[in-house]
C-alpha positions as CSV (number, residue, x, y, z in Angstrom):
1,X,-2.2,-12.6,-19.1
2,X,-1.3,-11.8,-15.4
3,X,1.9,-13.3,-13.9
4,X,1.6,-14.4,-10.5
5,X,3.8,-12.1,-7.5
6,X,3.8,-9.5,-10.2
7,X,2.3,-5.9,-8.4
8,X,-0.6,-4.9,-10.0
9,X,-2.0,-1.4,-11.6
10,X,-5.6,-0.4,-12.0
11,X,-6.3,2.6,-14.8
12,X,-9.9,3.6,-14.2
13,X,-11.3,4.9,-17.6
14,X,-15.1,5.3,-16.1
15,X,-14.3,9.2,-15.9
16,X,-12.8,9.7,-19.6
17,X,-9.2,9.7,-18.2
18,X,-6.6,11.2,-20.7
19,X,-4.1,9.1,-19.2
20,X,-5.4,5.7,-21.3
21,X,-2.5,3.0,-21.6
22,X,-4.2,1.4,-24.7
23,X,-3.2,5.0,-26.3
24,X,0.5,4.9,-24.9
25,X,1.5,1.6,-26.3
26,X,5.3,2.0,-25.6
27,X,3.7,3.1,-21.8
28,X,1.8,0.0,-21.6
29,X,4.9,-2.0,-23.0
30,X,7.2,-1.0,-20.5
31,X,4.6,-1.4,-17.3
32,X,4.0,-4.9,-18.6
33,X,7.9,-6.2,-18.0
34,X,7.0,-5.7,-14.4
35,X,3.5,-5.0,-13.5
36,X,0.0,-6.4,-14.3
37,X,-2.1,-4.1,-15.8
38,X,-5.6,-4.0,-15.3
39,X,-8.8,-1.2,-16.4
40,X,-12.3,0.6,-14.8
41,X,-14.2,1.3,-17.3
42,X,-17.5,1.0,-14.9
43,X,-16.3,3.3,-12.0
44,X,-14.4,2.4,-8.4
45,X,-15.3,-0.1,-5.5
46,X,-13.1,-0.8,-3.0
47,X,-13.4,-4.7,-3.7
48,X,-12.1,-4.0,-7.6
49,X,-9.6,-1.6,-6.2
50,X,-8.1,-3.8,-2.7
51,X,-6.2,-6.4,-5.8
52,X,-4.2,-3.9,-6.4
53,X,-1.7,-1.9,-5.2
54,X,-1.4,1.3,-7.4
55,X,-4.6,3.1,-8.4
56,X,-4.1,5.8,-11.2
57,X,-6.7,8.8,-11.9
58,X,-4.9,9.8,-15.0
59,X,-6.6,13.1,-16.0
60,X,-10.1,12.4,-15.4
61,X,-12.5,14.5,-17.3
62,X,-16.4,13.9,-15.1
63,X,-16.9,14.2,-11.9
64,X,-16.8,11.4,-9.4
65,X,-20.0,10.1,-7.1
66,X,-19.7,11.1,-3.2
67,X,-19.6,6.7,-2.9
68,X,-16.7,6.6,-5.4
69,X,-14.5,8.7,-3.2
70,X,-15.3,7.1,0.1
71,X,-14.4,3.9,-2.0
72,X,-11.1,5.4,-3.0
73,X,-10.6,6.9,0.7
74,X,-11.0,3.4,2.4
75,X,-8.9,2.0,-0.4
76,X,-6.0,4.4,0.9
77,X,-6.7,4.4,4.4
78,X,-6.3,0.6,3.7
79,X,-2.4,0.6,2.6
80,X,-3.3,1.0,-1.5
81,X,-1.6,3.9,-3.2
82,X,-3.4,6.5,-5.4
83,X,-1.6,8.5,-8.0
84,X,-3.7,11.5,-9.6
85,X,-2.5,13.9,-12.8
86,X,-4.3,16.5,-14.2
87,X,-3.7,19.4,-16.2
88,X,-3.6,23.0,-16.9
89,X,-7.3,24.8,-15.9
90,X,-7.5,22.4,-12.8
91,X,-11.3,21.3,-12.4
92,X,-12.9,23.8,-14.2
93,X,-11.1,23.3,-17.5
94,X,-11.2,19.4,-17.2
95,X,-15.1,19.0,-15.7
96,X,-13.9,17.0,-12.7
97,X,-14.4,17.0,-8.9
98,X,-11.1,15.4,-8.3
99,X,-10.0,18.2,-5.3
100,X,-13.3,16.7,-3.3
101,X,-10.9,13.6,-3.2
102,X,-7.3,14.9,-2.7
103,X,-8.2,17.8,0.1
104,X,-9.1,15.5,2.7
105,X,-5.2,15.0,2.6
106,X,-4.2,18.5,2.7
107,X,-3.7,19.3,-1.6
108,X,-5.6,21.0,-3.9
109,X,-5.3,21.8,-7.7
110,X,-5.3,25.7,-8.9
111,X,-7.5,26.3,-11.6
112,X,-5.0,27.9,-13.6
113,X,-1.9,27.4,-15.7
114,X,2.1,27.5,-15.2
115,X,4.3,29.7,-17.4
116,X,7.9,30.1,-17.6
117,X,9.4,33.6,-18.1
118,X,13.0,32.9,-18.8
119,X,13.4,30.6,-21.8
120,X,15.9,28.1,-21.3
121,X,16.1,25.0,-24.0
122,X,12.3,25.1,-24.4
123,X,10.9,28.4,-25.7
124,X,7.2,27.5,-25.5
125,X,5.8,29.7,-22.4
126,X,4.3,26.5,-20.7
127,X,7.2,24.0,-21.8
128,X,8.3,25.0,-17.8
129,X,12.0,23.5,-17.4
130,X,12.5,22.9,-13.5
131,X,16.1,22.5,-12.8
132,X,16.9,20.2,-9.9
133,X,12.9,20.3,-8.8
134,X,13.1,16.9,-7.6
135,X,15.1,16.1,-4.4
136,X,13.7,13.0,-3.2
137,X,16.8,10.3,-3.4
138,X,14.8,7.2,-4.6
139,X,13.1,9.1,-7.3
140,X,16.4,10.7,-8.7
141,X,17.5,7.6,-9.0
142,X,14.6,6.0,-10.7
143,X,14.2,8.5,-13.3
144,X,17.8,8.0,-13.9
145,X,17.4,4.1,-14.5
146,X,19.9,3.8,-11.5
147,X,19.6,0.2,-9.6
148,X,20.3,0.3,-6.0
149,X,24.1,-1.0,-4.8
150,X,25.0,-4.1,-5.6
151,X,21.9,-4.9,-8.1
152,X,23.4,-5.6,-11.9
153,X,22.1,-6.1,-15.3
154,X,21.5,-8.8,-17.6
155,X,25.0,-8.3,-18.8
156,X,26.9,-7.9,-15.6
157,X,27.3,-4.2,-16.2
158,X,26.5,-1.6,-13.6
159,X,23.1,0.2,-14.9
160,X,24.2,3.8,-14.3
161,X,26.9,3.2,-16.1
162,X,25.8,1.7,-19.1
163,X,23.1,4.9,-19.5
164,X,25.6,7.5,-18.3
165,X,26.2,8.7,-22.0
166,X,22.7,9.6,-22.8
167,X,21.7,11.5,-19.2
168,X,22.1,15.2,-19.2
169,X,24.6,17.2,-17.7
170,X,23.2,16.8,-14.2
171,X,24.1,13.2,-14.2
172,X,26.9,13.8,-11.6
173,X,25.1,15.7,-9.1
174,X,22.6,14.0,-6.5
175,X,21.2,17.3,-5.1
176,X,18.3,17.3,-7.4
177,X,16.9,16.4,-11.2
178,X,15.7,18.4,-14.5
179,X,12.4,18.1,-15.6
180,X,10.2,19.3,-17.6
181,X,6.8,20.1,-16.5
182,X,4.3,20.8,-19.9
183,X,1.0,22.5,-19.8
184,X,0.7,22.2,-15.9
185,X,-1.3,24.2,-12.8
186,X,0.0,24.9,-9.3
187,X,-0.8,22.7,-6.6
188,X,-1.7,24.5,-3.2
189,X,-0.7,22.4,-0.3
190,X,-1.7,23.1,4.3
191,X,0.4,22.8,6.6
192,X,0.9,20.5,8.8
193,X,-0.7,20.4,12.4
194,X,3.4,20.1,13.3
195,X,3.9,24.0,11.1
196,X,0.8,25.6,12.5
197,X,2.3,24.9,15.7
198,X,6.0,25.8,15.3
199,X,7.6,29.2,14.1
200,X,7.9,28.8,10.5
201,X,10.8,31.3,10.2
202,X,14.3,29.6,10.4
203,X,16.3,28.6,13.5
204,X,18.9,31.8,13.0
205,X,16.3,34.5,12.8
206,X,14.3,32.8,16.2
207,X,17.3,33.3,17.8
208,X,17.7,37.0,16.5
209,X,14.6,37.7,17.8
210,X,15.0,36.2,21.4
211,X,18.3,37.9,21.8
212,X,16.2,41.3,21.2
213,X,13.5,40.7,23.6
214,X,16.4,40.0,25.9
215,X,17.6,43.4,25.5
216,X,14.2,45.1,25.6
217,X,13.8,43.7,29.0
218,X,17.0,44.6,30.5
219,X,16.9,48.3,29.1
220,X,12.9,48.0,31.2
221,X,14.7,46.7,34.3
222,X,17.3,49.9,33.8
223,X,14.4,52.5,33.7
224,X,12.4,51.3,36.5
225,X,16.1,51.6,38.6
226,X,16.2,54.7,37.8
């Protein structure tokens, strides 16, 4: 049963996703305390998909129809929000067109896989430990099962306290969090009208370099003198 106010999720299954929440029970469990939970299993349209406001591609394994993406492109376009996962191999391992959807926004996934050459607490080569990969605030603090200030428990106990003991040893710092990253691929990402535009090297060394054209031009001005 759906609750009412409760934000909604929509899994499509048409494409032989990997990521099935009737296979990730304690998944499914845990979504359920606070969203309602809904399946595709006969492919995308944008009056399915407008309901909701999370749309997950969870590994899909065919390709998509040239209608389906324009669906999910309007759905975006419209406010909804799309999260897409897939594997090691990219498309051609997984038999997918998903990068025909994702690089009309500037991403594409490698076909390839990521290994890990130094072997720290996980020894297999694509168990890939990031340390402090993650820097955006609000998901730090998610991940960590942090509320925001103010918000308490059912018990009247501060959340990040009451799960301090069982966080790792990167639980006092807020530059960044440890994650692992299992049988992945590399994601290639454009820049952005703003970078192809701007110097991409940093402030110091623009500076470096305007100071030496200075310099040229004055030891120009000397030799015409003389």
């Amino acid at each position: 049963m759906t609750k009412a106010g409760q934000p909604s999720i929509l899994f499509d299954l048409s494409k032989r996703e990997q990521c099935d929440p009737n296979e990730f029970k304690k998944m499914q469990r845990r979504l359920k305390q606070t969203y309602n939970i809904s399946l595709a299993k006969e492919g995308l349209n944008f009056n399915d998909m407008k309901q909701h406001q999370l749309l997950v591609l969870g590994g899909p394994q065919d390709p998509f129809r040239e209608a389906e993406i324009n669906e999910i492109v309007k759905y975006f376009q419209t406010g909804g929000s799309v999260m897409v996962m897939l594997g090691e191999g990219g498309e051609n391992k997984n038999g997918t067109n998903i990068n025909y959807l994702i690089e009309q926004f500037g991403i594409s996934i490698n076909n390839d896989s990521l290994v890990r050459t130094s072997y720290y607490k996980y020894l297999h080569p694509k168990e890939v430990f990031v340390s402090k990969g993650i820097l955006n605030k609000e998901i730090v603090r998610c991940a960590r099962g942090v509320q925001k200030a103010g918000k308490k428990d059912a018990d009247g106990n501060s959340v990040a306290r009451r799960l301090m003991d069982i966080r790792d040893e990167s639980k006092h710092d807020n530059t960044g969090l440890n994650f692992v990253y299992p049988y992945g691929c590399l994601l290639y990402t454009s820049p952005s009208p703003r970078d192809r535009q701007k110097s991409r090297m940093p402030s110091s060394a623009c500076k470096k370099k305007k100071k030496k054209t200075k310099k040229n031009n004055k030891n120009k001005n000397i030799k015409k003198k003389k």
